[in-house]
Short mmCIF file of the C-alpha atoms (twelve columns), coordinates in Angstrom:
data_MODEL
# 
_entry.id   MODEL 
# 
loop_
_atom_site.group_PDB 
_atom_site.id 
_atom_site.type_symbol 
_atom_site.label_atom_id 
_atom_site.label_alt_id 
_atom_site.label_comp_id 
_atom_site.label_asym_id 
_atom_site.label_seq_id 
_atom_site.Cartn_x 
_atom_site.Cartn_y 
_atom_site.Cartn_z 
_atom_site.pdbx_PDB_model_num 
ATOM 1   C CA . UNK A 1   143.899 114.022 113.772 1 
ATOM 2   C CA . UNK A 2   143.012 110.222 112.796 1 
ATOM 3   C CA . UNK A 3   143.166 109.657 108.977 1 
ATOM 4   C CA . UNK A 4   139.367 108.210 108.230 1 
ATOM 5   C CA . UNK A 5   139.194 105.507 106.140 1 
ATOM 6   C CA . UNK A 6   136.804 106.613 103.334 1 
ATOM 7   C CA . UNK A 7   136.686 106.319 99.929  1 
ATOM 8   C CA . UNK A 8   134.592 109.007 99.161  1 
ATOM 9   C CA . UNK A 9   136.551 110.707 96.532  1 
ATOM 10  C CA . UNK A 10  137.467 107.150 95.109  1 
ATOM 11  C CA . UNK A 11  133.945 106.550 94.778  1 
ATOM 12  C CA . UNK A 12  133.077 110.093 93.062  1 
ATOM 13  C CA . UNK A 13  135.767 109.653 90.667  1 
ATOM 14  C CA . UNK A 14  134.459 106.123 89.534  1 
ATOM 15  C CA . UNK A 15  130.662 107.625 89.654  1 
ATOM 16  C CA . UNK A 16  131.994 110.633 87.201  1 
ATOM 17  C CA . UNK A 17  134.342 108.262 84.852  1 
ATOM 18  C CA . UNK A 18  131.098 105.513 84.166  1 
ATOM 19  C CA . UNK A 19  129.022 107.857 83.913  1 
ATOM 20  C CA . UNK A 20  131.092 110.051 80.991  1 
ATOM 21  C CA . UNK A 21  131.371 106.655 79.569  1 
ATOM 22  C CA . UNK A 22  127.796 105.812 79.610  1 
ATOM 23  C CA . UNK A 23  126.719 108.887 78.473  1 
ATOM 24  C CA . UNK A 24  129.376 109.141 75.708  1 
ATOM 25  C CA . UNK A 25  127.959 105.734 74.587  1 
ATOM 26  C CA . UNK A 26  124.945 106.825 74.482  1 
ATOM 27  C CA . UNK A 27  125.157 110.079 72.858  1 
ATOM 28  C CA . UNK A 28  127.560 107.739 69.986  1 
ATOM 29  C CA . UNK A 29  124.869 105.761 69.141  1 
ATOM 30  C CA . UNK A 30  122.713 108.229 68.633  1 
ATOM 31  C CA . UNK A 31  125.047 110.010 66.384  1 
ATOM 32  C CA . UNK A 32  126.153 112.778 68.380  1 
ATOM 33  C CA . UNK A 33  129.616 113.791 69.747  1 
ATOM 34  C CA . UNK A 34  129.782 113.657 73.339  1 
ATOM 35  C CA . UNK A 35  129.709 116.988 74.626  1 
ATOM 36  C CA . UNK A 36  128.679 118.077 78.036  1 
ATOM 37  C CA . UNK A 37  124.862 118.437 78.489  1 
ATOM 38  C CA . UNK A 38  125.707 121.086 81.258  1 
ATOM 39  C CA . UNK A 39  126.923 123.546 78.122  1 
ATOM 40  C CA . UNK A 40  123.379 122.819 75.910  1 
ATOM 41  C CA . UNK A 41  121.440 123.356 78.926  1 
ATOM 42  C CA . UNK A 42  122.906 126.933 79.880  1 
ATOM 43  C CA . UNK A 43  123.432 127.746 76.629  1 
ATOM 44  C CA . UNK A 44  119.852 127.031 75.423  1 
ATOM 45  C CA . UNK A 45  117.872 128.469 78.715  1 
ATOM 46  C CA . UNK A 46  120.296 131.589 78.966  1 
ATOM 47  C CA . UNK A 47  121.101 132.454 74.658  1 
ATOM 48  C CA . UNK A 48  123.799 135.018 74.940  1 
ATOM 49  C CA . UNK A 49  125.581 134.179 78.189  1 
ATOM 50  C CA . UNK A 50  129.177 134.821 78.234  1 
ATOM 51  C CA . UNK A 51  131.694 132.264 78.391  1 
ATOM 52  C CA . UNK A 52  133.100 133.627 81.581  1 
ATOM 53  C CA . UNK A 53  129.834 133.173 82.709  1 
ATOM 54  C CA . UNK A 54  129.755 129.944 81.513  1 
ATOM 55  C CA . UNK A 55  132.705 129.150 83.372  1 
ATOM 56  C CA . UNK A 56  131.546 130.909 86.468  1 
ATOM 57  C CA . UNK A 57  128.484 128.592 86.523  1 
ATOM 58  C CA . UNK A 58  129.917 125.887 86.128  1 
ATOM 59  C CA . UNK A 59  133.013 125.970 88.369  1 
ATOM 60  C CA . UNK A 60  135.449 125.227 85.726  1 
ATOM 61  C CA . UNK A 61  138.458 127.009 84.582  1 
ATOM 62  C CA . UNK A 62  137.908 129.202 81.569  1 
ATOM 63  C CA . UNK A 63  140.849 127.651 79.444  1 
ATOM 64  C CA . UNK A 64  138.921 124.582 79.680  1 
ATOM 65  C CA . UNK A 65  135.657 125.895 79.043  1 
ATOM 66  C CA . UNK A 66  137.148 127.756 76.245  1 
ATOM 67  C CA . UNK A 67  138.551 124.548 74.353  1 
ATOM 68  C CA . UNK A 68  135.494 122.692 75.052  1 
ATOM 69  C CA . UNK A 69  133.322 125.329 73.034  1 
ATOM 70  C CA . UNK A 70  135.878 125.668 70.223  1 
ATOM 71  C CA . UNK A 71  135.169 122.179 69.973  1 
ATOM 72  C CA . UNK A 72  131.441 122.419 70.250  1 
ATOM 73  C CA . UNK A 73  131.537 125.187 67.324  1 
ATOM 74  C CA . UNK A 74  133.767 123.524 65.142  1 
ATOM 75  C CA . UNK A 75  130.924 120.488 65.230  1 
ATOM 76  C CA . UNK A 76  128.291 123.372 64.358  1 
ATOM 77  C CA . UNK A 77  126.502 123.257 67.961  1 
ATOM 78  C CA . UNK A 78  127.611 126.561 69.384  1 
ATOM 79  C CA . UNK A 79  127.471 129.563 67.791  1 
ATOM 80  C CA . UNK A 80  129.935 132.700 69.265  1 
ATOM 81  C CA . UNK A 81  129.059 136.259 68.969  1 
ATOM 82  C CA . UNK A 82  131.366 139.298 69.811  1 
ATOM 83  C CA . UNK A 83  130.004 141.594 72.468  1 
ATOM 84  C CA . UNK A 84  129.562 145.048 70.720  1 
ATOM 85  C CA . UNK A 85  131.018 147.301 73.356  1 
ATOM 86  C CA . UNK A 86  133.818 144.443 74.526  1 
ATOM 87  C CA . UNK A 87  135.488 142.470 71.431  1 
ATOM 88  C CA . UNK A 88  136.968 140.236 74.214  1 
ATOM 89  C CA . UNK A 89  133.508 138.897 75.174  1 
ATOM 90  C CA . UNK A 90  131.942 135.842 73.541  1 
ATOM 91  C CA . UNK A 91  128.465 135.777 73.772  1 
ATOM 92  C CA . UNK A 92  127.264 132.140 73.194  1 
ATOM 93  C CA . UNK A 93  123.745 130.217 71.177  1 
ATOM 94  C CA . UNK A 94  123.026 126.963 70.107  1 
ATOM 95  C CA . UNK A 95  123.067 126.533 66.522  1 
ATOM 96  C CA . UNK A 96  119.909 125.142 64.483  1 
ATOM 97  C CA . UNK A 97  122.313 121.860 65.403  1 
ATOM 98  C CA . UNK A 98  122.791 122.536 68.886  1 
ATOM 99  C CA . UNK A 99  119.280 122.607 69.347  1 
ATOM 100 C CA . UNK A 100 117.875 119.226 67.538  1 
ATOM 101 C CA . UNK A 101 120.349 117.268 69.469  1 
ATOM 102 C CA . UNK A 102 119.461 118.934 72.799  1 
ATOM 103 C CA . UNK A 103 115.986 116.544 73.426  1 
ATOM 104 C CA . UNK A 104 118.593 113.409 72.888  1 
ATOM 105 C CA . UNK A 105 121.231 114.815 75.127  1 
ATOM 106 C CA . UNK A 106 118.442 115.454 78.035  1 
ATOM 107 C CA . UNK A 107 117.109 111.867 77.593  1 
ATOM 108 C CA . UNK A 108 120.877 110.490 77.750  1 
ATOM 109 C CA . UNK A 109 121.540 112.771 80.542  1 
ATOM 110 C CA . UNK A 110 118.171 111.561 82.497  1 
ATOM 111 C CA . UNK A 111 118.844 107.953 81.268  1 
ATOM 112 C CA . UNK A 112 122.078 108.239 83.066  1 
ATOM 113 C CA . UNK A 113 120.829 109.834 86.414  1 
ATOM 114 C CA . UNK A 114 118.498 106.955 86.260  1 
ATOM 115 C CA . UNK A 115 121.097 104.056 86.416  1 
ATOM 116 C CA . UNK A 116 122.876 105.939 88.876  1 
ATOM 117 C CA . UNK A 117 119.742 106.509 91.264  1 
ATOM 118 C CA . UNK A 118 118.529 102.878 90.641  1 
ATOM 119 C CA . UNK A 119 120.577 101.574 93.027  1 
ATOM 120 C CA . UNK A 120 118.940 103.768 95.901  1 
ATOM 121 C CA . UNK A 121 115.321 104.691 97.182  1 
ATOM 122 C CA . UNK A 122 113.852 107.710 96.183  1 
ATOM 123 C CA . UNK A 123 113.859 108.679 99.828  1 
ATOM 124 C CA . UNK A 124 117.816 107.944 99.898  1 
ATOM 125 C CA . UNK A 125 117.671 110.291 96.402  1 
ATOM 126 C CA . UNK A 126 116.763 112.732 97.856  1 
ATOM 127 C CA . UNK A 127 118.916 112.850 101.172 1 
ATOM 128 C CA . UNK A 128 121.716 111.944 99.022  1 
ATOM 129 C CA . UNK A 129 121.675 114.956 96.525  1 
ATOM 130 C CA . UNK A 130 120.743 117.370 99.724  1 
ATOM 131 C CA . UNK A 131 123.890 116.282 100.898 1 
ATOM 132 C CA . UNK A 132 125.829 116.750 97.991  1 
ATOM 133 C CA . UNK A 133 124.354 120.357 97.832  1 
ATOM 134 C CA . UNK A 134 125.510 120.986 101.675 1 
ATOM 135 C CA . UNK A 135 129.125 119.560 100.483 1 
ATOM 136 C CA . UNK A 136 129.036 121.567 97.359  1 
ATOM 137 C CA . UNK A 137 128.254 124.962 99.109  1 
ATOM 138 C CA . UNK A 138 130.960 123.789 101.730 1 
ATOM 139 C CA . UNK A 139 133.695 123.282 99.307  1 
ATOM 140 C CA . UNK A 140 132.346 126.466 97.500  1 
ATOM 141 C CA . UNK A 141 132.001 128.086 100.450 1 
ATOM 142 C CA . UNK A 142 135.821 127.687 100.876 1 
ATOM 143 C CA . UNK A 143 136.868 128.484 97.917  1 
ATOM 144 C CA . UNK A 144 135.424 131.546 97.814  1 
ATOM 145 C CA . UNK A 145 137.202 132.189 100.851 1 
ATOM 146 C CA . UNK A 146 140.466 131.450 99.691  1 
ATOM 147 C CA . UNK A 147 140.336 132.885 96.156  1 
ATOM 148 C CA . UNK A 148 138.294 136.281 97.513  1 
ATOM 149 C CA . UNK A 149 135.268 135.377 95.617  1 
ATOM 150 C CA . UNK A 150 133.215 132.358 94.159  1 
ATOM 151 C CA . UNK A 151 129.951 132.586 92.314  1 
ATOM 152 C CA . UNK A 152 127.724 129.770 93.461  1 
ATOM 153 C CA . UNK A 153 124.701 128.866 91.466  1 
ATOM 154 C CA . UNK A 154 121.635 126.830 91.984  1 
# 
């Protein structure tokens, strides 16, 4: 098999570093701490979902998840909740907080996707994040395969 010369995951890694920079700059200036839209978002339009469902969601290890919502607690965003009939669940909400900052982080967040898209038609935009989706369930797709199971979410 020929070795092709792309740069594909070069180019998502740069596209994903600038744009945790921008947004981090962003949110700073503003005056809040740069934490992941993705959590707000869930958190806000599902109150009460687990962290492992957090995690599930959004394809990320749970140790990781976990640290990043001590974090977001500690800064009074999140709020955690012990399941009643399973101590070991957390059951997450945003915090009065969690949810003045959330209109900021959404304009950051849209701010961002804007730069990034403004280099492309809104034709290509859309072509381009259809792809990503095939590529997404692909890799998903495999994963699930390998690991016996993979939650994939729209």
């Amino acid at each position: 098999m020929k070795q092709k010369d792309h740069h594909i995951l070069r180019e998502i890694s740069i596209i994903h570093r600038y744009g945790n920079v921008h947004l981090a700059k962003e949110l700073k200036k503003a005056g809040i701490e740069p934490f992941p839209p993705e959590y707000f978002i869930m958190i806000h339009y599902h109150p009460a979902i687990t962290q492992e469902q957090l995690s599930s969601f959004l394809h990320m290890d749970k140790g990781a998840v976990a640290k990043t919502l001590n974090k977001m607690e500690r800064s009074g965003y999140v709020k955690k909740k012990k399941d009643s009939k399973d101590q070991r669940k957390n059951h997450l909400f945003l915090t009065q907080k969690g949810h003045e900052v959330l209109p900021l982080l959404l304009q950051a967040k849209n701010n961002l996707e804007n730069l990034i898209f403004s280099a492309i038609s809104s034709e290509e935009e859309v072509v381009f994040e259809e792809m990503l989706s095939q590529i997404c369930a692909k890799l998903l797709s495999t994963e699930k395969k390998e690991k016996g199971g993979c939650h994939h979410h729209e």
